[in-house]
Backbone as CSV, one residue per row, in Angstrom:
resi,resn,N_x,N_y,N_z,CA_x,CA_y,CA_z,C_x,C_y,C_z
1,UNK,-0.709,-5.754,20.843,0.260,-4.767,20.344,-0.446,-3.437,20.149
2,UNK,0.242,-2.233,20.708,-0.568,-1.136,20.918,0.310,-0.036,19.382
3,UNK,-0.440,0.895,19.026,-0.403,1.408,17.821,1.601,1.747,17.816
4,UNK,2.150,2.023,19.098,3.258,2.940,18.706,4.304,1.409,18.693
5,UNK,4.250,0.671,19.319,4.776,-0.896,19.340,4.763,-0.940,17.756
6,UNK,3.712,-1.273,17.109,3.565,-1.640,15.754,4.269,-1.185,14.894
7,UNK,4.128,0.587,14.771,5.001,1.291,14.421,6.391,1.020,14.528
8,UNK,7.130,0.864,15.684,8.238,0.673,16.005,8.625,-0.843,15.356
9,UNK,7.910,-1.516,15.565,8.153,-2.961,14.883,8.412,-2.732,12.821
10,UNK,8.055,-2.335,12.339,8.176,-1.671,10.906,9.023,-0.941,10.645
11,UNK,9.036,0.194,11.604,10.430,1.357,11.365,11.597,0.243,10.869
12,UNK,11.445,-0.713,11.775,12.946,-0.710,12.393,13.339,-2.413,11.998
13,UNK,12.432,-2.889,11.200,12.204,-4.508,10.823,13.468,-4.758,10.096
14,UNK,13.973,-5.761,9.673,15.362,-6.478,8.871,14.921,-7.565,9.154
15,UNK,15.474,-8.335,8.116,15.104,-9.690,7.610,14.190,-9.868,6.887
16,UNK,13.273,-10.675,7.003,11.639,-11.145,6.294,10.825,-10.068,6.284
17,UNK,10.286,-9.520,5.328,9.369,-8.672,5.294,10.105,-6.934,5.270
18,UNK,11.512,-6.736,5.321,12.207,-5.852,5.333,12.451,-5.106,4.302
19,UNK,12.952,-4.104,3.938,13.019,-3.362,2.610,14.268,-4.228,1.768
20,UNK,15.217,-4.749,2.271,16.037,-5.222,1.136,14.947,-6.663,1.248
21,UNK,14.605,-7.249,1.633,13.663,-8.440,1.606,13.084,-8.459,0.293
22,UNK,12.283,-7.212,0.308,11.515,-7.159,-0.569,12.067,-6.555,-1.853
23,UNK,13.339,-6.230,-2.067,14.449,-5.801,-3.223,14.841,-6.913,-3.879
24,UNK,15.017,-7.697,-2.785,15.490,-9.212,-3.759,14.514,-9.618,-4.552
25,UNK,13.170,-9.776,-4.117,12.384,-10.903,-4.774,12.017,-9.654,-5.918
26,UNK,11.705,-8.589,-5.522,11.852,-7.720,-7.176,9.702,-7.852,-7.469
27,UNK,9.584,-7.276,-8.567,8.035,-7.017,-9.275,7.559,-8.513,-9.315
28,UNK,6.125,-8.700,-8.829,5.775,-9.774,-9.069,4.120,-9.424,-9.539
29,UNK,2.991,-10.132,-9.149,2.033,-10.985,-10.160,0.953,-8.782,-9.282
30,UNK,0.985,-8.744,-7.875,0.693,-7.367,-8.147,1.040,-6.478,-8.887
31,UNK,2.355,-6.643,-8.731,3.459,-5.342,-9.804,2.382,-5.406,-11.213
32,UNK,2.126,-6.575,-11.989,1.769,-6.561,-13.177,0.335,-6.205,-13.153
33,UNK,-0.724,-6.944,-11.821,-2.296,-5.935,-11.968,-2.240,-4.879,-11.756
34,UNK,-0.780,-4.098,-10.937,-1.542,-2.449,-10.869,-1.257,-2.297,-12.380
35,UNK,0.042,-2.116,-12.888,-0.014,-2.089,-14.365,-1.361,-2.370,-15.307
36,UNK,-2.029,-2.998,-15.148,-3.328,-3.371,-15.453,-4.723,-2.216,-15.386
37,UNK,-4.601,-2.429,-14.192,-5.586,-1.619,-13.587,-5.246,0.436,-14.175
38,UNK,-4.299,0.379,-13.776,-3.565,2.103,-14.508,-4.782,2.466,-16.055
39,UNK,-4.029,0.633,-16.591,-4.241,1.164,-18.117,-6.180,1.337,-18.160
40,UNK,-6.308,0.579,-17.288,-8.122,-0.002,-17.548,-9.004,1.575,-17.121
41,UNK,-8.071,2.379,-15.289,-8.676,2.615,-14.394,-8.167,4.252,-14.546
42,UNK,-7.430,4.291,-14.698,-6.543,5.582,-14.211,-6.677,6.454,-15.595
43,UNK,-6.051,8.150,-15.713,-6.535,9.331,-16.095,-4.317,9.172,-17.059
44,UNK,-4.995,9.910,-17.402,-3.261,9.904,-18.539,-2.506,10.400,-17.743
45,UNK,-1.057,9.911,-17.645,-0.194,10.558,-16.715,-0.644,11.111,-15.517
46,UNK,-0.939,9.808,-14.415,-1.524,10.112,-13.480,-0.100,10.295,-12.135
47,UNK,-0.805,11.505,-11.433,0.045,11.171,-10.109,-0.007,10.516,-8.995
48,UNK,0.946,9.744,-8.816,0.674,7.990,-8.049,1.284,8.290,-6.642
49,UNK,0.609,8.123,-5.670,1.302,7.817,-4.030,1.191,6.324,-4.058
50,UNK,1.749,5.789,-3.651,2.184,4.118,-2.955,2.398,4.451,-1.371
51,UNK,1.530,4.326,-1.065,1.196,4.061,0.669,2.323,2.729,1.397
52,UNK,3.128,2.965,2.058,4.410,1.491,2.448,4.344,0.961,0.840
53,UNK,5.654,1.927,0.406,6.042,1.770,-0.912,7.620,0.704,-0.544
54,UNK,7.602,0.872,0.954,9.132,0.023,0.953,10.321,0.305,0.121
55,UNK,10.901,-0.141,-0.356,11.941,-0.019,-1.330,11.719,-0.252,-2.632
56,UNK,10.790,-0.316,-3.394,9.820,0.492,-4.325,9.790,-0.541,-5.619
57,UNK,9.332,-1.750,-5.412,9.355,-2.751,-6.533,8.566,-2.366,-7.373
58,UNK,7.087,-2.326,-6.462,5.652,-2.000,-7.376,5.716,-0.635,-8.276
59,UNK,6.367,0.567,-7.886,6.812,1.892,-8.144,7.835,1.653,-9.626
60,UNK,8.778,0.854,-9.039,9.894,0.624,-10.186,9.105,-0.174,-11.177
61,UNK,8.238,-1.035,-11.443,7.727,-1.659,-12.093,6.468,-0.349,-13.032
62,UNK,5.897,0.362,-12.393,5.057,1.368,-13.055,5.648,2.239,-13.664
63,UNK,7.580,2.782,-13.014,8.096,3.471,-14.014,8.449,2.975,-14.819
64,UNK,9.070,1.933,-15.424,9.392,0.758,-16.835,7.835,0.893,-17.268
65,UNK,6.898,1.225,-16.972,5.612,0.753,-17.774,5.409,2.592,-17.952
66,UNK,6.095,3.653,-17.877,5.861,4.906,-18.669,5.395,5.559,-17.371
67,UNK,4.794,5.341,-16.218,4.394,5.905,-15.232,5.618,7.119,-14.375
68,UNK,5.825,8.317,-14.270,6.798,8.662,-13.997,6.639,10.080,-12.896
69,UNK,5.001,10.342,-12.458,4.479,11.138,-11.466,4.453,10.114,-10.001
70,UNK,5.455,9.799,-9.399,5.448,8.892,-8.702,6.166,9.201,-7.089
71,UNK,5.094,9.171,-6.196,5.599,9.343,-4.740,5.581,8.174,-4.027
72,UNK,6.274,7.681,-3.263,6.108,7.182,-1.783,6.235,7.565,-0.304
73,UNK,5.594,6.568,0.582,5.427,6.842,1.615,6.358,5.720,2.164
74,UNK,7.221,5.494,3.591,7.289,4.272,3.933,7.783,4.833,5.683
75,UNK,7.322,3.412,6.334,7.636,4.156,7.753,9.380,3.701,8.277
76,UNK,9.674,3.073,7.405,11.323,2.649,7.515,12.240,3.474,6.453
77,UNK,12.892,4.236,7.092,13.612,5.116,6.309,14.485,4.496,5.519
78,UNK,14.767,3.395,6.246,16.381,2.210,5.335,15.419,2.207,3.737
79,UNK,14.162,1.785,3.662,13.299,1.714,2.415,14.154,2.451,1.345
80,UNK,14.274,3.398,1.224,15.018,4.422,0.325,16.372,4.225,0.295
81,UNK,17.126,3.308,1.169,18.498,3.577,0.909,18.697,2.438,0.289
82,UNK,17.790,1.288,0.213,18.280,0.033,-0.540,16.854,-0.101,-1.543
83,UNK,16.288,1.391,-2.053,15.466,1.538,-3.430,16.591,2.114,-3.959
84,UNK,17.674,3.080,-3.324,19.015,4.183,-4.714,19.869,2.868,-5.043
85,UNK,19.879,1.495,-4.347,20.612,0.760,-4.478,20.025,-0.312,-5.731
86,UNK,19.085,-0.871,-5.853,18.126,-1.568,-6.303,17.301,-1.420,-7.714
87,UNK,16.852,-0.123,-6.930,16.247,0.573,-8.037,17.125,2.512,-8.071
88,UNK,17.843,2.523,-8.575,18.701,3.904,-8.754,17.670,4.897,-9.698
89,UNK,16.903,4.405,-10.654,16.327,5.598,-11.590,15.190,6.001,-11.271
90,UNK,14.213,4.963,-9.973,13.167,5.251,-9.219,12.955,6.488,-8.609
91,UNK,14.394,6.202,-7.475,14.763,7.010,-6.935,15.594,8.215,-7.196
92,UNK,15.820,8.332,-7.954,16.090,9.755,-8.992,15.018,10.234,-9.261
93,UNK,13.711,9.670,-9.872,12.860,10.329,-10.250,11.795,10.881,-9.280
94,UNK,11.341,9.885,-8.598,10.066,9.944,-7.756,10.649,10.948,-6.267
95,UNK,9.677,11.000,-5.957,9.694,11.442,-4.452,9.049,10.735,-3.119
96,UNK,9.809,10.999,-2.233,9.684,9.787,-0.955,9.576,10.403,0.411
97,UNK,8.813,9.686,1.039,9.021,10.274,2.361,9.057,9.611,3.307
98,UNK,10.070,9.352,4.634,9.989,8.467,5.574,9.132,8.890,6.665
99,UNK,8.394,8.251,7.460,7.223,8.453,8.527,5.953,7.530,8.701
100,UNK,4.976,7.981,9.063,4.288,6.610,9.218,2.958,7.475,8.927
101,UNK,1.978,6.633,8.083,0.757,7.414,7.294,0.456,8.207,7.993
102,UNK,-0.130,7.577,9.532,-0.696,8.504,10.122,-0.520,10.281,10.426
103,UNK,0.762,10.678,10.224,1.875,11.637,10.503,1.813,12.626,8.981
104,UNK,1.775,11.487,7.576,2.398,11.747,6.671,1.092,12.429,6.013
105,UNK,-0.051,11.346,5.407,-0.844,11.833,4.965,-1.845,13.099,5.489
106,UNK,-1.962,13.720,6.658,-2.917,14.663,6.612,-1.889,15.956,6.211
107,UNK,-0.742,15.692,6.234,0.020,17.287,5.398,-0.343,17.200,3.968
108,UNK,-1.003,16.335,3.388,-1.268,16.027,2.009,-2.445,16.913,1.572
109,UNK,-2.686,17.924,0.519,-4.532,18.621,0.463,-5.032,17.798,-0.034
110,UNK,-6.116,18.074,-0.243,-7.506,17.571,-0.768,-7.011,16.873,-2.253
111,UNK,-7.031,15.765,-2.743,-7.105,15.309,-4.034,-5.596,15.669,-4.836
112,UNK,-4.767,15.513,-3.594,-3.529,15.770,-4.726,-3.280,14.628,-5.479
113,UNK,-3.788,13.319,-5.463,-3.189,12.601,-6.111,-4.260,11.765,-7.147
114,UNK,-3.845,11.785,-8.509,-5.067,10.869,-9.133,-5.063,9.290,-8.568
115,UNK,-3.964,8.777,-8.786,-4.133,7.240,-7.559,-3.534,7.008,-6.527
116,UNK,-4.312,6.555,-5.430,-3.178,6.312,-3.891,-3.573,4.801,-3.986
117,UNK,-2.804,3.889,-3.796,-3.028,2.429,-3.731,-1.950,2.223,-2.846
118,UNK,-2.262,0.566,-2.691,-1.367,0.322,-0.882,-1.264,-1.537,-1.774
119,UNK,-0.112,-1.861,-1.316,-0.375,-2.954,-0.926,0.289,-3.711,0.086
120,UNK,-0.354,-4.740,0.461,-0.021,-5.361,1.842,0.634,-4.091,2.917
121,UNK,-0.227,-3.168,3.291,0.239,-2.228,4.210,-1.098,-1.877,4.891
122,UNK,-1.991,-1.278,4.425,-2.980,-0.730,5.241,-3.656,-1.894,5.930
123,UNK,-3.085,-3.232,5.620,-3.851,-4.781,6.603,-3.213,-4.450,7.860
124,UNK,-1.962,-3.712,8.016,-1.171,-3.816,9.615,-1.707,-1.927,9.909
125,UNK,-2.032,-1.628,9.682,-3.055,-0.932,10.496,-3.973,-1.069,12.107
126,UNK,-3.553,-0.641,12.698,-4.030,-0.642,14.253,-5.391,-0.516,14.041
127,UNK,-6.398,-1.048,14.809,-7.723,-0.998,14.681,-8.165,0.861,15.447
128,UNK,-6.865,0.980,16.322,-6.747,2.816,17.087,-7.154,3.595,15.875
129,UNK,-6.247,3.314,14.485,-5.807,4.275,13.440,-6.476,4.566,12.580
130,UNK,-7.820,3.415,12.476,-8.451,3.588,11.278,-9.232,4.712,10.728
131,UNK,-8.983,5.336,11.291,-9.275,7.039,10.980,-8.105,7.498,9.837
132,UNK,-7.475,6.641,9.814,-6.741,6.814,8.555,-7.008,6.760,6.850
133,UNK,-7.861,5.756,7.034,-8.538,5.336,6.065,-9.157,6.340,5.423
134,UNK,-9.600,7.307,6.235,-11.005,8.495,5.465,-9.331,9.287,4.765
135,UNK,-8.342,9.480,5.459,-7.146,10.060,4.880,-6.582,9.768,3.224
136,UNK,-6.853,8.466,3.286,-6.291,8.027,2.168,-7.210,8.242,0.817
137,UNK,-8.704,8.509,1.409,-9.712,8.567,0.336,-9.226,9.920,0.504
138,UNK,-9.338,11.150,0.640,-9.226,12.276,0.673,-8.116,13.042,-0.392
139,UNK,-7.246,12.317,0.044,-5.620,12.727,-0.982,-6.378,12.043,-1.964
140,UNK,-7.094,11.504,-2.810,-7.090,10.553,-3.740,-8.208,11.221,-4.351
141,UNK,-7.853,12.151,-6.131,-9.134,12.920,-6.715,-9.594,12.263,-7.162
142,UNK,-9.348,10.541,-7.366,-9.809,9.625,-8.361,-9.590,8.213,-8.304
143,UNK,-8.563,7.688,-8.273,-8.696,6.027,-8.185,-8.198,5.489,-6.843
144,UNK,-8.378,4.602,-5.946,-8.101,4.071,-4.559,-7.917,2.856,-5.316
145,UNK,-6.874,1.795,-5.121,-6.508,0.484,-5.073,-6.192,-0.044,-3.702
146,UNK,-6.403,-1.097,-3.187,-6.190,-1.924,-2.176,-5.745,-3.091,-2.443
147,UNK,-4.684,-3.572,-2.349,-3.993,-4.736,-2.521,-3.528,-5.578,-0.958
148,UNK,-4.416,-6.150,-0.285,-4.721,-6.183,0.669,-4.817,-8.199,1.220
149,UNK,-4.496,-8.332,2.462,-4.982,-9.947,2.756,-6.289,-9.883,3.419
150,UNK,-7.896,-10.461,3.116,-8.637,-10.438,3.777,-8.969,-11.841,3.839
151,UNK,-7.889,-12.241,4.525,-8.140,-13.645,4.980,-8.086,-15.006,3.925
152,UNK,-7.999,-14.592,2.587,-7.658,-15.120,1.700,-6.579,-16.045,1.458
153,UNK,-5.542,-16.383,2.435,-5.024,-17.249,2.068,-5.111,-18.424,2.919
154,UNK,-4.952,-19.937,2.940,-5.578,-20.792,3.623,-4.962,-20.873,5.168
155,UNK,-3.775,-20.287,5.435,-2.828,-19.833,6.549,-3.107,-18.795,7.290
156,UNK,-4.038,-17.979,6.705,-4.378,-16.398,7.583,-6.205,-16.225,7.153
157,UNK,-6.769,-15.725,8.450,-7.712,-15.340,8.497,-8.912,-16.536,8.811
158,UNK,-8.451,-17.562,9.524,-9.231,-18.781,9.914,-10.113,-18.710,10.930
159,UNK,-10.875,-19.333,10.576,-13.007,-19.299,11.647,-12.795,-17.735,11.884
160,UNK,-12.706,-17.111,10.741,-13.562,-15.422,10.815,-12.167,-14.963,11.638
161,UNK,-11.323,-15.067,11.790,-10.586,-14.185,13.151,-10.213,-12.952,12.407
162,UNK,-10.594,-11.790,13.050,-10.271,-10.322,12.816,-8.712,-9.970,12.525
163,UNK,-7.723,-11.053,13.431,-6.440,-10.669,12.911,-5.658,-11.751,13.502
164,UNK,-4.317,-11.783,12.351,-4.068,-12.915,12.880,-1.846,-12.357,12.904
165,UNK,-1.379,-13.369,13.111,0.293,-13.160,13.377,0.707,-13.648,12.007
166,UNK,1.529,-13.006,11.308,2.709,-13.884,10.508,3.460,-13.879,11.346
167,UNK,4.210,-15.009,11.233,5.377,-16.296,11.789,5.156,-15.743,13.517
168,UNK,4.110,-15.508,14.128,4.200,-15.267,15.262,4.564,-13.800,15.960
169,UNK,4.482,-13.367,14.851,5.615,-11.423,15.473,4.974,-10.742,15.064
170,UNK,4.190,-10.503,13.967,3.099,-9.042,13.978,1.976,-9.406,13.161
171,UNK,1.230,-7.938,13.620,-0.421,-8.562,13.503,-0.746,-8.149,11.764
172,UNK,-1.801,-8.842,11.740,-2.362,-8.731,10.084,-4.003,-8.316,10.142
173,UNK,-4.695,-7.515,10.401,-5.902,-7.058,10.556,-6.849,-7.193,9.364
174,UNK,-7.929,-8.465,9.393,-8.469,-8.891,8.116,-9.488,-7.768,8.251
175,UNK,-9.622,-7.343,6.850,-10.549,-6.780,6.936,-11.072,-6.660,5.278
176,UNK,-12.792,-6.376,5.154,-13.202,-6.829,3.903,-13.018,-5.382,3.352
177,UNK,-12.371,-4.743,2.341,-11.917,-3.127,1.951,-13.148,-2.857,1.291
178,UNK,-13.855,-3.904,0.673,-14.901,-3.080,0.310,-16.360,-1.690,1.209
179,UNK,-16.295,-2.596,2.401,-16.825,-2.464,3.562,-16.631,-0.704,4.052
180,UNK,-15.193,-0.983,3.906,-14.095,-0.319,4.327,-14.115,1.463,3.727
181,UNK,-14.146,1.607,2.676,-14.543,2.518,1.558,-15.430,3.048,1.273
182,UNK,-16.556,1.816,1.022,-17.812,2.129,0.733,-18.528,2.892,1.917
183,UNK,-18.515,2.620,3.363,-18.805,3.346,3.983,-18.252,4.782,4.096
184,UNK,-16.790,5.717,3.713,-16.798,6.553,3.570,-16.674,7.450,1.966
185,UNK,-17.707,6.393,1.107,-18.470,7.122,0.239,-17.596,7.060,-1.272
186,UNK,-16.765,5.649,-1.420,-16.031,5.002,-2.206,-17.155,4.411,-2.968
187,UNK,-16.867,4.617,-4.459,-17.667,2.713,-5.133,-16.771,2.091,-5.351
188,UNK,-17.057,0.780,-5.274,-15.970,-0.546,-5.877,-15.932,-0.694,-7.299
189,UNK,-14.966,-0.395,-8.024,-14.977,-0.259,-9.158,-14.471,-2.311,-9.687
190,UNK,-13.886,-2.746,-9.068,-13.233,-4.185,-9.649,-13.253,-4.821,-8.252
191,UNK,-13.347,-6.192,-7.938,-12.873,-6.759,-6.906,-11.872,-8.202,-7.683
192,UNK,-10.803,-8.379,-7.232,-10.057,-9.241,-7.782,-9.517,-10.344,-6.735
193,UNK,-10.022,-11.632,-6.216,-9.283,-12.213,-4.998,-8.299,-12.927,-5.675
194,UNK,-7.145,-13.123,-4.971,-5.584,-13.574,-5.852,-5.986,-14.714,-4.075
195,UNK,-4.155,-15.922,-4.495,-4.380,-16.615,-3.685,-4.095,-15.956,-2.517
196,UNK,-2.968,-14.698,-2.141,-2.449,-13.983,-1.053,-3.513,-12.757,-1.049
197,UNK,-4.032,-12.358,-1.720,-4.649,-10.487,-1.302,-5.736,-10.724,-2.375
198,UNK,-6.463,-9.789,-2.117,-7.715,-8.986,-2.948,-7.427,-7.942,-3.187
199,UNK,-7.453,-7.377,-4.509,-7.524,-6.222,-5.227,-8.871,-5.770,-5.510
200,UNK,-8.870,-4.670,-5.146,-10.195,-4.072,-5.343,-9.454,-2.513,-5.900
201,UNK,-10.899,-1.682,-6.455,-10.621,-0.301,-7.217,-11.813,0.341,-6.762
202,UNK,-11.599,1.397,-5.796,-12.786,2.137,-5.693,-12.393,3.390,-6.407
203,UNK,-13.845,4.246,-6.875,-14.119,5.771,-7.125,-14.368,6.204,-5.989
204,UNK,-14.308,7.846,-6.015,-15.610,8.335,-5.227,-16.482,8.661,-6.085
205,UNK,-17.722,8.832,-5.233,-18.913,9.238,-6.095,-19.101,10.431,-6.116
């Protein structure tokens, strides 16, 4: 699968893994570590990007917890029309943008945001794109979260494979984030492996 395929596969997804998909099942066991991590990691009234914020569980869950400087990104525009549905006061408050990182984040300056965190998004990343990555440290004056699959669950990421399919239809690119960061000049502030993803917290130095 070549970078604009991938893309197109996300824009345009329904069903499993889709923005109302992920409306139903609502805040779960991430929703509550970024909450965590904010209080442990993050600067008072910080301003938050969510990288494939989708239809904005993790977002809606940080505004109920007082968080209310809050952007997203998502490359499926439907994302936003079943977050005004779902979540209505999210989306009143925060700001959103439909497109795909690659596109979105370099209109972003230097350190506009005190945290950019991702989860389960920057794993479907094209191995083309990863020049993205230095993007996401860049917008970010202070905390990076990765909520990420690096092979961690007993179904994905078997005898080392670099990437693997959910249910057969798109790719999942394991990769260790610490690795990832640290080479463009991140420290790992926490590493957390859950049974689905690893949470990690980098600085820059």
């Amino acid at each position: 699968m070549n970078p604009d395929d991938n893309h197109h596969g996300w824009a345009n997804r329904s069903g499993d893994f889709s923005p109302a998909y992920y409306a139903e099942i609502g805040p779960n066991e991430v929703s509550e570590t970024l909450v965590t991590v904010f209080e442990h990691f993050a600067p008072d009234d910080p301003s938050v990007l969510e990288i494939g914020c989708s239809s904005g569980r993790h977002l809606a869950h940080l505004l109920d917890h007082g968080y209310e400087d809050l952007t997203g990104i998502d490359l499926n525009d439907e994302s936003f029309e079943v977050m005004a549905e779902y979540h209505p006061q999210l989306a009143e408050t925060g700001t959103f943008l439909a497109g795909a990182i690659e596109d979105l984040l370099p209109e972003f300056p230097d350190d506009k945001f005190d945290v950019v965190y991702s989860v389960e998004t920057l794993q479907h990343v094209h191995p083309d794109d990863e020049w993205v990555f230095e993007e996401v440290a860049r917008v970010s004056s202070d905390i990076v979260i990765t909520a990420e699959n690096e092979g961690n669950s007993p179904r994905r990421g078997r005898d080392g494979a670099e990437v693997s399919y959910v249910n057969d239809d798109f790719p999942l690119f394991h990769r260790n984030w610490k690795d990832v960061f640290s080479d463009i000049g991140l420290a790992q502030l926490l590493c957390e492996p859950g049974k689905r993803d690893t949470v990690r917290v980098f600085r820059g130095l």
